[in-house]
C-alpha positions in Angstrom: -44.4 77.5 62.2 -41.5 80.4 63.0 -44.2 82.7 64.4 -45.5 79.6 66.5 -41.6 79.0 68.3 -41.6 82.2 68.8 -44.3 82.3 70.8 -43.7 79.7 73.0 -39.9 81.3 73.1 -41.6 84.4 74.1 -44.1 82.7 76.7 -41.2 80.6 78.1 -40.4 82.7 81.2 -44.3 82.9 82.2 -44.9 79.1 81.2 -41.4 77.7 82.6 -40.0 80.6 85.7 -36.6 81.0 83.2 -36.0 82.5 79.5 -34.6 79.8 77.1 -31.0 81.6 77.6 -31.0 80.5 81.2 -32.3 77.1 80.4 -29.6 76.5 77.8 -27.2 77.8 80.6 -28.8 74.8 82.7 -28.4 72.3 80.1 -25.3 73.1 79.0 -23.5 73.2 82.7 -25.6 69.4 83.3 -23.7 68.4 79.9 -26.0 65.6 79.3 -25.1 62.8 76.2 -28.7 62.2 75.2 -32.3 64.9 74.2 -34.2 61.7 76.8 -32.3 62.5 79.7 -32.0 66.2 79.2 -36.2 66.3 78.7 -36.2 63.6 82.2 -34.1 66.4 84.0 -35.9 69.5 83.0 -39.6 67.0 83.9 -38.6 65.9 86.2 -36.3 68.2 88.5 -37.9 71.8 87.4 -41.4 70.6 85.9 -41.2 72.0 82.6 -44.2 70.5 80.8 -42.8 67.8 77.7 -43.7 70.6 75.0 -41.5 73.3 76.6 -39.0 70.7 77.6 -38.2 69.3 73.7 -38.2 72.8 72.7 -35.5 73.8 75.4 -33.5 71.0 74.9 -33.7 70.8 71.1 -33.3 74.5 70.4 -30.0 73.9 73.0 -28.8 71.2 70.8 -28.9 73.2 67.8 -26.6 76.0 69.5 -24.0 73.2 70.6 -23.8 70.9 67.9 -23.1 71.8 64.3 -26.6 72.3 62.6 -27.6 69.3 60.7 -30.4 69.4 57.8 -32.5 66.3 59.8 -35.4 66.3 57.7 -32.8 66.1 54.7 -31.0 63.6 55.9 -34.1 61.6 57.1 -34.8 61.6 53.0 -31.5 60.9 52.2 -32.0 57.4 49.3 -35.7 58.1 49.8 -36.3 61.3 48.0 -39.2 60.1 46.3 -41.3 60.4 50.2 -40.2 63.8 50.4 -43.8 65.0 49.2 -45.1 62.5 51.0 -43.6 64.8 54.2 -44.1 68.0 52.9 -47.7 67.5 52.2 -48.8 66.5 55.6 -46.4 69.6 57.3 -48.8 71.9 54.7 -51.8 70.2 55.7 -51.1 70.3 59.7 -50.3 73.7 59.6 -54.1 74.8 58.8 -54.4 73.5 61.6 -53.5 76.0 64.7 -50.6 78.1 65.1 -49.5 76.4 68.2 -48.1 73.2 66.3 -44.3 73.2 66.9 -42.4 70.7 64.6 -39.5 69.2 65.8 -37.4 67.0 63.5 -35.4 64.6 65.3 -32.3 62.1 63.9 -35.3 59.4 62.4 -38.0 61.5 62.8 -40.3 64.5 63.2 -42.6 65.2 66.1 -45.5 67.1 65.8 -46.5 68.6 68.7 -49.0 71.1 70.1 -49.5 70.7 73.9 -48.1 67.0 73.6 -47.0 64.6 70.6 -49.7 64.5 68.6 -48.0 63.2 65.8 -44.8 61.6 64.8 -43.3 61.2 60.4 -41.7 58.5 60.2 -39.7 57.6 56.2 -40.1 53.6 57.7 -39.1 52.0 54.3 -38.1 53.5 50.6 -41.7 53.4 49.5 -43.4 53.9 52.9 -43.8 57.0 55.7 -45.2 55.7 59.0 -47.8 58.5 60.4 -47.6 57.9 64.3 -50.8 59.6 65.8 -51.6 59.7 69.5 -55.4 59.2 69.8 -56.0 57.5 73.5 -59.4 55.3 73.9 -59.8 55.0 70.3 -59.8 51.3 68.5 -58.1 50.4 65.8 -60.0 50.5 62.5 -59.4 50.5 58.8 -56.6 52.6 57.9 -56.0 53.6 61.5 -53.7 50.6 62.8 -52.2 49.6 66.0 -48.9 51.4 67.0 -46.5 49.1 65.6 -43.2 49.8 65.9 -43.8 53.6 67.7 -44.3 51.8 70.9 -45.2 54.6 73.1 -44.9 57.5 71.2 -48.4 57.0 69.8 -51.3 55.1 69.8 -51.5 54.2 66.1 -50.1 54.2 62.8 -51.6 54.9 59.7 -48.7 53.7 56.4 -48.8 55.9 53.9 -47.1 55.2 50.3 -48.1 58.3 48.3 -49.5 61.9 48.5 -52.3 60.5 47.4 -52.7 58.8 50.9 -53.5 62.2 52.1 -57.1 61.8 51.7 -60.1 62.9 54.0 -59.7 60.0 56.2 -56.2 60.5 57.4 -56.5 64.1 57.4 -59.4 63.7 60.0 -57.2 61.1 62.0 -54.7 63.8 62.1 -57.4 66.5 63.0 -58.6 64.5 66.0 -55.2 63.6 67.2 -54.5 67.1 67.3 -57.9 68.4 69.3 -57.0 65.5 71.7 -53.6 66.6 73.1 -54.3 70.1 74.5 
């Protein structure tokens, strides 16, 4: 996954007209409270695509905040989904190269062109897999959004590795080919 940021570090000045030094110049000078308005800014006002934009402002956060272990913390009293987690970062990087993961304060988005995905610890015995899969019913495993609103089309509960099966791995396959 390093090698991936680094690309889309690298192709930042092509992709977005500034390096991510200059954008963190931006951000920082705009001062904004929360990642939403800082991503609605760089959209909105210099249209950086949403990919480029999370990056920029999440790799900004990082270098003005002290740097918190979110994935750890996410797990924090429910160690026992920590494989859970792991597993399906293992099995979405066979995936492509261009997935940049991006753990957030109750989350972690998975993202190639767009949110594809989104990990969600939602109880102590249960991850939430948030997948974004437009013009596809719900069926079986493969739910309605629940509480993702937004973010994602579906959600598929998961409450052991053994979850993991063929199914949701080909869930997680075609919400990945889908948001290019």
């Amino acid at each position: 996954m390093e090698q991936a940021l680094k690309t889309m570090i690298d192709n930042m000045p092509e992709k977005t007209g500034k390096s991510l030094d200059e954008w963190k110049k931006i951000l920082k000078a705009k001062n904004f409270a929360k990642h939403g308005e800082a991503m609605k800014f760089l959209k909105g006002e210099h249209g950086v695509t949403h990919g480029f934009a999370n990056t920029i402002v999440s790799l900004a956060k990082k270098d003005n905040e002290e740097e918190i272990d979110l994935v750890a913390a996410q797990y924090t009293g429910k160690e026992s989904l920590r494989p859970i987690y792991d597993e399906i970062i293992s099995i979405v990087s066979e995936f492509g190269d261009d997935v940049t993961i991006t753990p957030k304060k109750t989350s972690v988005s998975l993202i190639r062109a767009k949110q594809f995905a989104l990990i969600k610890p939602a109880t102590k015995t249960r991850i939430d897999l948030g997948l974004k899969i437009k013009d596809q019913e719900p069926t079986g495993i493969l739910e309605n959004s629940g509480p993702f609103g937004t973010m994602c089309t579906h959600r598929i509960k998961i409450s052991g590795v053994d979850d993991l099966n063929e199914e949701v791995v080909n869930w997680m396959k075609t919400a990945y080919t889908r948001n290019l």
